[in-house]
N, C-alpha and C positions, 0 to 999 in steps of 0.2 A: 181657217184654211191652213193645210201644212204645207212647209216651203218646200220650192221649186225640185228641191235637192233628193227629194224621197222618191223620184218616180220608180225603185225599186220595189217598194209597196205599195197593197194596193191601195188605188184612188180612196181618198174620202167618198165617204155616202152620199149622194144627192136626195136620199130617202130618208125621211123620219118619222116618227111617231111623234105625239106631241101629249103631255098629260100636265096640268095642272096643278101648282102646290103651293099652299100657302103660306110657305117660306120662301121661294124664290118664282113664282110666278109661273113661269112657261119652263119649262124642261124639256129638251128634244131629247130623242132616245133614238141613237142608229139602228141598221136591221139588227148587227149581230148585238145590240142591248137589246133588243125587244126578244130575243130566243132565249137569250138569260136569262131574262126577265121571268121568260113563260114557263123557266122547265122547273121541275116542281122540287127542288134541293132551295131557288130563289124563292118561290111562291111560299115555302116555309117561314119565311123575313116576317113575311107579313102577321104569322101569328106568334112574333116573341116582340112581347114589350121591349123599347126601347130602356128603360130607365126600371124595368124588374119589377118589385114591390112596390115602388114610389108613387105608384096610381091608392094607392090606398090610404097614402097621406094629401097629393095633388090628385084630386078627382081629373085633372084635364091630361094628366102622362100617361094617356094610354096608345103613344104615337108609337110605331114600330122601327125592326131594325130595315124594314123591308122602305119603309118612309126616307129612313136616313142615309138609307145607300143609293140609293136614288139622288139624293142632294148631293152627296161627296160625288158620284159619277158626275153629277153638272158642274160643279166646280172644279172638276179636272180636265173636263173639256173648256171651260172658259180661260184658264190657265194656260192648259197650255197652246192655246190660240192666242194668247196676248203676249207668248215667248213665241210663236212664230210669225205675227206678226212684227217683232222687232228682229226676228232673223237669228234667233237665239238655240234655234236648234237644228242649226245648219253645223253640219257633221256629228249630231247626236246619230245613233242606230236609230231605222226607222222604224225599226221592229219593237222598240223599246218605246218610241213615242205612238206608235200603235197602240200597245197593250196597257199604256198606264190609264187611260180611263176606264179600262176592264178590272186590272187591281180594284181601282177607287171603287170599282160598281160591287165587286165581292168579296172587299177586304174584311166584312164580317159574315161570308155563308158559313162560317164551323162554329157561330154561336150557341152556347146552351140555353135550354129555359129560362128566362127571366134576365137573360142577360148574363151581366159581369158575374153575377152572385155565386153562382158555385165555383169561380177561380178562386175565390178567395178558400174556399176549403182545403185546395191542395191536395198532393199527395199526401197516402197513398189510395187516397179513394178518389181524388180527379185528378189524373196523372198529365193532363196534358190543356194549356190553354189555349182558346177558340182561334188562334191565328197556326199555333200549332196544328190543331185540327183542319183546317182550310184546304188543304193538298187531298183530302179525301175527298171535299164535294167537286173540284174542280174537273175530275173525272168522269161525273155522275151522267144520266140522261141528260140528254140538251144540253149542259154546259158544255160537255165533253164535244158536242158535234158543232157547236157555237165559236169556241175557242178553237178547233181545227180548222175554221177559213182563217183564221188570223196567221197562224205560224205553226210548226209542228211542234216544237219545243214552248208552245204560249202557257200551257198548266206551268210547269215547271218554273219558267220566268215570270207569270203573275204570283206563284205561291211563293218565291222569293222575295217580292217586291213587298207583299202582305208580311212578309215574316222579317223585313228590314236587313234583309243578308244580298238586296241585289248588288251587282257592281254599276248598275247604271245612274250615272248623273241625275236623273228622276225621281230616285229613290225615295228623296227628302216627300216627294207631292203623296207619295201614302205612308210613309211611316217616318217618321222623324219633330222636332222641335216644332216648325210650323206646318206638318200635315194636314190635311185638307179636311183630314175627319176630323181631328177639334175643332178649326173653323165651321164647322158643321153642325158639330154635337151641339155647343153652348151654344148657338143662336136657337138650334130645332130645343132642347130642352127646358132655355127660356121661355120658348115662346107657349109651350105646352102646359111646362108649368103654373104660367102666370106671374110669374117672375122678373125685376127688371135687372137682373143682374148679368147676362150672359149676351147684352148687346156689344158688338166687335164690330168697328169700319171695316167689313169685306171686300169690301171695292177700293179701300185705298190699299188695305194689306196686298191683296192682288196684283193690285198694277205695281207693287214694288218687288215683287219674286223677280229675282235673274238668276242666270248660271252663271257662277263664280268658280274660282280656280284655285284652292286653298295653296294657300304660299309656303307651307311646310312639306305639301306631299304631290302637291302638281294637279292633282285631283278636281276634277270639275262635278261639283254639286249645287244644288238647290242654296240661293241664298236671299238676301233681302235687301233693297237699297236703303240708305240712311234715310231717306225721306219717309218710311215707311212706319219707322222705329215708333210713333207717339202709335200707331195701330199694333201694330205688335205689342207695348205696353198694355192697351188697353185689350190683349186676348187673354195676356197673363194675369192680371187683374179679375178679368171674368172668370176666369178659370179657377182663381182663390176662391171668388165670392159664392160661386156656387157649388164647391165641393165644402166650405162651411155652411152654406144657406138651406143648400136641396141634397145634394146626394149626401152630403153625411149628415144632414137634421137626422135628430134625435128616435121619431116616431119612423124614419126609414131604414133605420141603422136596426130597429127594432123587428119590422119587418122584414128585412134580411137577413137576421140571427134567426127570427124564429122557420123560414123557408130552410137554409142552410140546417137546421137541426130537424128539419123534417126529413128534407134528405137522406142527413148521415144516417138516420137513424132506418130510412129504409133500407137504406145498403148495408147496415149492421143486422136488421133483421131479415134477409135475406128477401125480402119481397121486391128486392130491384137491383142489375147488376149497374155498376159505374157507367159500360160500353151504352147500358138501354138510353143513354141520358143524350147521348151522340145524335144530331137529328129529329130528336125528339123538340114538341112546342108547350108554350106554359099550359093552357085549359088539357090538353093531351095528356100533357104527363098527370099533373093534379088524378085526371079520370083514373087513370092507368093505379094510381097510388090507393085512390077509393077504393078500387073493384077488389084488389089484390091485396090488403090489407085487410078486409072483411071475411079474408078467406083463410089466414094466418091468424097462430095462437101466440106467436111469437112475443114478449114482451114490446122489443122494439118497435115489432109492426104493429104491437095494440094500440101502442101511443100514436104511431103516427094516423089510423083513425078514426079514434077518439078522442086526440087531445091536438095535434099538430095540423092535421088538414081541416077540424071545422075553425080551428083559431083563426088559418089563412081567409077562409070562404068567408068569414062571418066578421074579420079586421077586430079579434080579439087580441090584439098587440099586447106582448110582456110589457111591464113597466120598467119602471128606471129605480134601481133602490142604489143608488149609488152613480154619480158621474163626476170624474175627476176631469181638470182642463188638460190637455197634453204636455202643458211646461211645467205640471206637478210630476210626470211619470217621466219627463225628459232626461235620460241623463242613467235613470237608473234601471241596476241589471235586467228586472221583469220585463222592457221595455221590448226586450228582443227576445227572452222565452215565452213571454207571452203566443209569442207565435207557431211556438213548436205546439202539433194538436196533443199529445198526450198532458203534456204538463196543463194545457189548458183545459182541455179536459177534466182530469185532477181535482184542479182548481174547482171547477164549477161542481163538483160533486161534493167538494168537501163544502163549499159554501152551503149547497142545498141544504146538507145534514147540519151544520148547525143556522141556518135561519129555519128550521122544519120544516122542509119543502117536498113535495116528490122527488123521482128520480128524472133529469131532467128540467128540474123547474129554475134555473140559473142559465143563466147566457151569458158571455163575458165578451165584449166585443170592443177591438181597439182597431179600426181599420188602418190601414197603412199606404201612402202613393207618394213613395222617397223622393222620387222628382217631379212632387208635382210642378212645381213653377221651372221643371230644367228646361235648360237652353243650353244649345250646339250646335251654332248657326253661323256661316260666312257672311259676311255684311260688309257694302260696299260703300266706302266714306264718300261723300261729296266730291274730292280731290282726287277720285281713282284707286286711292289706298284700299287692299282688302284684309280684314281683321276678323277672329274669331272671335263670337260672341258665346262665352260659356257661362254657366250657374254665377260666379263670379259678376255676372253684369258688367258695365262700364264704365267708369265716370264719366258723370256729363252726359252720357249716352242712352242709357238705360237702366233703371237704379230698383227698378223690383227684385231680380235676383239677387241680388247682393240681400235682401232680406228675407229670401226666403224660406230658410229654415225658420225665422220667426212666425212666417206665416203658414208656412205648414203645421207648425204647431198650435199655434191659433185656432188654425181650422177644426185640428183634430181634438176627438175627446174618448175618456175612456170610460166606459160605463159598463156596470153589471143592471143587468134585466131579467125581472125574475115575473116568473107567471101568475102569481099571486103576488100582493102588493106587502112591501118589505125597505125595511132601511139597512143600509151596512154604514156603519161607522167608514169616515174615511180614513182616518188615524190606521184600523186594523188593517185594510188594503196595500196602504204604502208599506208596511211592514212586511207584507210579504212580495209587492215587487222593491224591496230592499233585495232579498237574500239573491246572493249567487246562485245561478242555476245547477251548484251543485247540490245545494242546501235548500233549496225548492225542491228538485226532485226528494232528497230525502224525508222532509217534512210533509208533500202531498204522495211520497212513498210508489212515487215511480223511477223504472230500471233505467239508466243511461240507455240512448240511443246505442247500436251495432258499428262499430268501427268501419 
């Protein structure tokens, strides 16, 4: 129930819907969540895999993003009933405590196919990522008439919220350190996976969220009580273990390079523009790739169907001719060219020509998630003290971040995957993420980037 103080806005719903989930049991859904729900930009959720490729290494991740917004909406509504229940968001805006279980419910409608996977391509062929994109569906059919009983300005103020640029105290419950969609993600991902790596005390993390008042800037945000702290360890923990366990095992990493080069290479051979990708769901687009690629003489489009979309249909996954640990590549220059597309590009081309490969038959993939284990959280000591808790960790208090660069390294690996089966010396590798990215570019004989 929201406090007394909001009669400004309108009443909570005495009406709901009620659905079923085998993550959190019972989930009520108000009116204007069930028109969300209904209008068909939402109904989209349902056909993009939560977790992309990774259904072709875990037969059981075939949960959707439509599944998992669904959970983060219930867990914003449980939230923030147990901060108004303590009376915590008396003189919050009530407009702002209106609308955050509508963020939480469509902080991912601007997803692509398969999820996360084509952010990592980047510009300049995905110029824009899925929370970026978010303010387009927020207008669409039925959201658009859903979101006008709440506020006139509620797109605008939910698309902020989703994009972490809100000013409002709430901020933290959809985009920040303890967000409500990691507590989310790694319980639903475990559990789909089969995995026991992604269990987190939800229930105590919860009941220790308050709004705290940062003592440097007066600012009232989302924070954590001390008591809290051994569940919060144990999210960041989960959170290691399964971006080394599941999303970055070796055969998903695999499966993701080879989607991603199926892509690039339709949008290089003109049989798909970047915008078609906007909207679009996984079995959809795949179709969309078949039809249009059988139709094109294009090199690029030949590969993708002949050699790219039966690999995906049929879980003909590249192999691994080459996987270095992260704390071999740490440190040195390649670590950060690696990322620019040309030079990797480059890269993978020249590798092809001398293991004798087609064009195309290398993949070089080093994923990256610089903060995965960060932390930026107000935490309120036993004694009333309020302190920030950043990457730094605390003594005494919380001690994973203080190693987290060990463990992000850990997690990460960097490996070449080539589509017929091949070894690369590792000795030759390091040698060329040795050289300076001036001396890369001149040795894989590409032009400096444009000023």
């Amino acid at each position: 129930m929201l406090p007394p103080s909001m009669h400004d806005t309108p009443a909570p719903p005495r009406e709901f819907e009620v659905v079923r989930d085998p993550l959190w049991n019972t989930i009520r859904l108000d009116p204007v969540a069930v028109r969300i729900i209904d209008s068909p930009a939402f109904q989209r959720l349902r056909l993009i895999r939560q977790l992309g490729l990774a259904y072709l290494v875990y037969p059981g991740a075939q949960h959707s993003r439509f599944d998992h917004a669904l959970g983060v909406y219930h867990l914003a509504r449980w939230a923030l009933g147990m901060l108004a229940e303590r009376g915590e968001l008396e003189g919050i805006d009530p407009v702002d405590c209106r609308l955050a279980p509508y963020a939480a419910l469509l902080h991912d409608i601007g997803h692509y196919p398969f999820s996360h996977a084509l952010e990592e391509v980047g510009p300049p062929l995905i110029p824009e990522d899925h929370e970026a994109l978010a303010g387009r569906f927020l207008t669409t059919e039925g959201i658009r008439e859903a979101l006008g009983e709440l506020h006139p300005d509620a797109p605008e103020r939910i698309g902020a919220l989703i994009r972490g640029r809100s000013p409002s105290p709430l901020q933290g419950l959809v985009s920040g350190s303890l967000d409500l969609d990691k507590i989310e993600y790694l319980r639903r991902d475990a559990r789909y996976c089969g995995v026991p790596y992604g269990e987190v005390d939800v229930d105590r993390l919860l009941h220790s969220l308050t709004l705290l008042r940062d003592p440097g800037t007066g600012r009232l945000e989302v924070g954590v009580h001390e008591k809290g702290l051994s569940a919060l360890e144990s999210l960041l923990f989960s959170k290691y273990q399964m971006f080394r366990n599941v999303y970055w095992h070796h055969a998903v990493r695999a499966a993701t390079a080879l989607y991603k080069r199926l892509v690039e290479d339709a949008i290089r051979g003109g049989i798909l523009r970047a915008g078609e990708l906007v909207g679009e769901t996984d079995e959809r687009l795949l179709a969309r790739l078949e039809l249009r690629a059988a139709e094109s003489v294009h090199p690029a489009a030949r590969r993708v169907g002949e050699r790219w979309l039966p690999a995906v249909r049929r879980r003909l996954l590249p192999k691994r001719a080459l996987q270095l640990p992260g704390d071999a590549v740490r440190g040195l220059p390649g670590e950060a060219w690696i990322g620019d597309a040309a030079l990797r590009g480059a890269l993978e081309a020249r590798l092809a020509e001398a293991l004798e490969l087609e064009e195309g038959g290398v993949l070089v993939d080093y994923p990256a998630k610089p903060r995965m284990m960060g932390l930026d959280l107000l935490l309120l000591r036993r004694g009333g003290a309020v302190q920030r808790l950043t990457e730094s960790g605390r003594a005494g208090l919380i001690d994973l971040p203080r190693v987290s660069e060990e463990l992000y390294h850990s997690a990460r690996a960097f490996r070449v995957f080539t589509t017929s089966r091949r070894e690369l010396a590792p000795e030759r590798m390091l040698e060329l993420l040795a050289l300076a990215e001036p001396e890369a570019r001149a040795r894989l004989c590409v032009k400096p980037p444009h000023p």
